[in-house]
N, C-alpha and C positions, 0 to 999 in steps of 0.2 A: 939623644942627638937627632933622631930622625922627626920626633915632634917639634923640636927649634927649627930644622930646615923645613919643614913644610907651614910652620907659622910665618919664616921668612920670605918662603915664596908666598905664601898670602898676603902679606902686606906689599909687595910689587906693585900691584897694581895702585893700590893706595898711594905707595910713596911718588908715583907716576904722575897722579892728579891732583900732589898736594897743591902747586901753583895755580886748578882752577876753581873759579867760583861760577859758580851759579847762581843765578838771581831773576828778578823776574817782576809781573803785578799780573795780579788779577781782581778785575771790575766789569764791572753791571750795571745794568740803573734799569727800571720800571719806568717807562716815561708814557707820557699821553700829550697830545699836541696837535698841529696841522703844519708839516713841511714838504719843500720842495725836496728836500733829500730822503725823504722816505716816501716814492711811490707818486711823487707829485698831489698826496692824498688833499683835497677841496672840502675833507670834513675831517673831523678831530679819529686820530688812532691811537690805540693803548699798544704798545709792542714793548719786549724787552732787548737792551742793546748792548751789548759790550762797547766800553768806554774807551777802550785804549791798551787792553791788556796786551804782554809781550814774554818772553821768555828769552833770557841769553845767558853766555858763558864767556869768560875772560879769565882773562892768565899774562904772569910777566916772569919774566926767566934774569937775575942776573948776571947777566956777563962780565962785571969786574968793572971797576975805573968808574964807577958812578955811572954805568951805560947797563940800561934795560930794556932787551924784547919784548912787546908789549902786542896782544893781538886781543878780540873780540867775534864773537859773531852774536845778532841779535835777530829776534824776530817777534813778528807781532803776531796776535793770537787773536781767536774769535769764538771765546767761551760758550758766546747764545747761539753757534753751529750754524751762522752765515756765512756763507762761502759766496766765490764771485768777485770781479772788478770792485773796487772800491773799498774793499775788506783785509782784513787781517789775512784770511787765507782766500789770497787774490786769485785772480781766474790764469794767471800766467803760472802756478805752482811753482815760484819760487820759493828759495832758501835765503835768507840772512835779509828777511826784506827793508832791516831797519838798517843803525848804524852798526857796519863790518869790515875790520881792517886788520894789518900784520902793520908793526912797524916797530920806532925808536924813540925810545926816551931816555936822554939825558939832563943835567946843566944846561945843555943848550934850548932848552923845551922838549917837544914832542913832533916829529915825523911819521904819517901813516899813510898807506894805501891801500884805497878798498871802496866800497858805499860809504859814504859820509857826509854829511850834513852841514849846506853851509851856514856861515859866522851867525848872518840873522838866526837861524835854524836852533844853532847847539848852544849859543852864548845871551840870547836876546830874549825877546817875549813874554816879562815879568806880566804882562796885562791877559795874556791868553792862559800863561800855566796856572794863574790860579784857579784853574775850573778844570772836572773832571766834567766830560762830555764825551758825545759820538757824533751822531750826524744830527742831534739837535740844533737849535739856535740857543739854549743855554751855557754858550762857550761862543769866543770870536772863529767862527767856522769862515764863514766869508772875506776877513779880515787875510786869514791863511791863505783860503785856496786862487785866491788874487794875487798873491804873493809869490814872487821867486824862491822864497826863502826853505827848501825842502828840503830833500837830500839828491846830492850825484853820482850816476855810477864812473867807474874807469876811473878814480878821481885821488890826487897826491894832495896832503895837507899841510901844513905848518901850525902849532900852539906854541904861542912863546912862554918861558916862563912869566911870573909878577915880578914888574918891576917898582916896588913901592906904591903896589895897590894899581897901578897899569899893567895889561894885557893885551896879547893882540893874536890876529890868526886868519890864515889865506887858504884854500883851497881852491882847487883846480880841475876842472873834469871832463878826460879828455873825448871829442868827440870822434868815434871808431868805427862809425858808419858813413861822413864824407859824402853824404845825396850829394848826387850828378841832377842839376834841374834840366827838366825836359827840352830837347831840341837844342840844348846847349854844350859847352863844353865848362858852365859854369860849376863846379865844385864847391860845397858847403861846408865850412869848419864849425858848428856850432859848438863849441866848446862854453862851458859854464865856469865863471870864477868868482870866487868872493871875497871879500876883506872886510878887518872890522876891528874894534879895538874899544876896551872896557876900563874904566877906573873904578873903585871900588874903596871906601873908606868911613869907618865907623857906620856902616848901615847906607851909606846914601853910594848912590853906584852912576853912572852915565856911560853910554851904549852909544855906537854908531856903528852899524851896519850897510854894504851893496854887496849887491849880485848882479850879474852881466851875462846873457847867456850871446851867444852872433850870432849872425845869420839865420834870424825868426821872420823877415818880413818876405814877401810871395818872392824877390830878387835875390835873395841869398846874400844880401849884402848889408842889411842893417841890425842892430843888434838892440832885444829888448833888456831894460833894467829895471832895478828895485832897490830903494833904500831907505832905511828908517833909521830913526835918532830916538830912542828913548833914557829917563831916568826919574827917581823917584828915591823911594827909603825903602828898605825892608828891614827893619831891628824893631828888636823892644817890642814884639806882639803888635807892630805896625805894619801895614802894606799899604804903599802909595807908588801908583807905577802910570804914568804918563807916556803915551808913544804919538810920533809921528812920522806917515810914510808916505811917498809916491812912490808912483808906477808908471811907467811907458812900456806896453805890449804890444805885439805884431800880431803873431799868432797865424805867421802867413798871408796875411791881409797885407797890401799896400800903402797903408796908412796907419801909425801907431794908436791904438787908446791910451791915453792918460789918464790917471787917477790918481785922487790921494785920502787920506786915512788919518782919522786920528782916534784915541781909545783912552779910557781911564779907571782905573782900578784901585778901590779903597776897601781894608779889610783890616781889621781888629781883633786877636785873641783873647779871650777871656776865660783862662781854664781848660777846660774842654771845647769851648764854641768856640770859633772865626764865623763870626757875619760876614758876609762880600758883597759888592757891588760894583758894577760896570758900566758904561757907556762907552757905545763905539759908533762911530759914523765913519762911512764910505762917500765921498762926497760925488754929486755924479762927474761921471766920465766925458769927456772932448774925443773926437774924434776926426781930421782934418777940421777945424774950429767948430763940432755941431755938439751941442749938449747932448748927451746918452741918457735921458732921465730912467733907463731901464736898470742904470746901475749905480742909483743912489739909494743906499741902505741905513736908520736909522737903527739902533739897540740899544736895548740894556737887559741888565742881568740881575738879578739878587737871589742869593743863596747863603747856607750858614754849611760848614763842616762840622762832626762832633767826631775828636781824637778817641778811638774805643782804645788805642794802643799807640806805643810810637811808630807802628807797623801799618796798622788796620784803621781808615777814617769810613764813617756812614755820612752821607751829606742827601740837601736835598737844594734847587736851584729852580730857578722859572726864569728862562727870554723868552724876549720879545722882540722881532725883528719885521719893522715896515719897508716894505721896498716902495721907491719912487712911481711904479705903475701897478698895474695889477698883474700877477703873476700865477695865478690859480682860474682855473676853465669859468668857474663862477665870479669872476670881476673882484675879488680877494686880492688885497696887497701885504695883509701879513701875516709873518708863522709863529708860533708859540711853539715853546717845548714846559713841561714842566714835569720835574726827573726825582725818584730817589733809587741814591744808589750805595754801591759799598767799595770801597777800592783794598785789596790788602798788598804790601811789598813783602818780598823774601828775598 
């Protein structure tokens, strides 16, 4: 008897954490190149770079009547031991830096609050996820970071369920700092929201996403956006993904930049291999009516994936990204990356 109760209290704990999962990626790549995002280097550098890895845990509890507690917290990781702004283990030493929320899922869809990602973010970007990347130009990097499309803190969400291959979903995030601009008694609500809405049927899919953040321009009073419309196929060992986007940003400035974007992404499986390939163009930027030729960006991409598992891919890729002026100390207008890496899921 006393060997059943103390087997019993051993599995407590077990029985405790039957609800969570653990999951996660871990990846790498070897790359050599010349970019701005690595050190602003004006001659080619060999470095190795973590790609994207993350680690998280999730759990749902249910509560009866077709209604489930549903929570996450997730975080990204930095295998090759970079630390710092801009990194996986960022200089702010937070926790859950990716998507992390408590909420509800029923029938009715899904309810969450926490860090969360908006609609472009979580639901969009068929032309950028096909590439395992870092801070190379071997992935649409600039395509993103132009982008509203990331994630918000303080922020309530909505997923609807499908309704005959249609989806939709809003988030909200609320802003909890309220800057008082100087010598005024002006008050800033920059609150971040997004919407956006997917159909989906036999492989072929159509996307439309925006994001709105207020009170971005130097008066606290005008609000910058983003919005992209993409669609394409993904079945049958096919990928074709077509996007296109503008932009109007403040950034505190007086005067918005506008910008717009378009990208394409063709990839084919054969077995083990996916060949890929990209172009993407940033077309240059207006500013009160004046051309920005500083932020006209031309790309492309090709790389092959090899499936070692359904888990574990090795791939290798090469961009090339010309910017509109020169942007390297030595009159240089563009960066190369060319990567081989390994990604594995758990």
């Amino acid at each position: 008897m006393k060997k059943l109760i103390a087997l019993a209290v051993a599995a407590l704990p077990m029985a405790a954490m039957a609800d969570v999962t653990l999951y996660g990626t871990v990846e790498a790549a070897l790359e050599t190149g010349k970019g701005l995002k690595h050190t602003n280097n004006t001659k080619s550098t060999t470095r190795v770079d973590d790609t994207g890895s993350l680690i998280g845990f999730k759990g749902a509890e249910d509560l009866g009547n077709g209604l489930k507690a549903i929570w996450q917290i997730e975080q990204s990781l930095n295998v090759d031991g970079t630390t710092g702004a801009g990194t996986g283990n960022d200089s702010l030493n937070r926790w859950a830096t990716r998507d992390s929320f408590i909420g509800l899922e029923g029938n009715f869809g899904k309810v969450r609050v926490g860090r969360l990602s908006t609609y472009p973010n979580s639901a969009m970007g068929q032309s950028d996820a096909a590439w395992i990347y870092g801070a190379g130009v071997n992935g649409l990097q600039y395509h993103q970071a132009q982008a509203l499309d990331g994630r918000t803190n303080n922020a309530i969400a909505y997923d609807s369920p499908a309704f005959g291959g249609f989806s939709f979903g809003a988030t909200y995030g609320f802003d909890e700092v309220r800057t008082t601009l100087p010598l005024t008694t002006t008050r800033s609500n920059a609150a971040t929201w997004s919407l956006g809405g997917t159909y989906a049927n036999a492989g072929f899919y159509g996307s439309a996403g925006y994001v709105s953040q207020a009170d971005t321009d130097s008066t606290l009073t005008k609000s910058s956006n983003y919005w992209r419309v993409e669609g394409g196929y993904n079945a049958n060992n096919i990928l074709a993904a077509l996007s296109y986007g503008q932009a109007k940003q403040y950034g505190g400035a007086v005067d918005a930049l506008k910008y717009k974007e378009v990208a394409l992404t063709l990839g084919y499986t054969m077995g083990a291999l996916t060949p890929k390939f990209t172009y993407g163009k940033i077309f240059s930027a207006t500013t009160a009516g004046v051309n920005m030729d500083a932020t006209e960006l031309n790309q492309f991409i090709v790389g092959v994936d090899y499936a070692l598992s359904k888990r574990t891919v090795a791939y290798t890729s090469y961009g090339h990204a010309k910017h509109g002026v020169a942007v390297f100390a030595d009159g240089g207008r563009s960066e190369n990356t060319f990567a081989v890496g390994m990604q594995h899921k758990f």
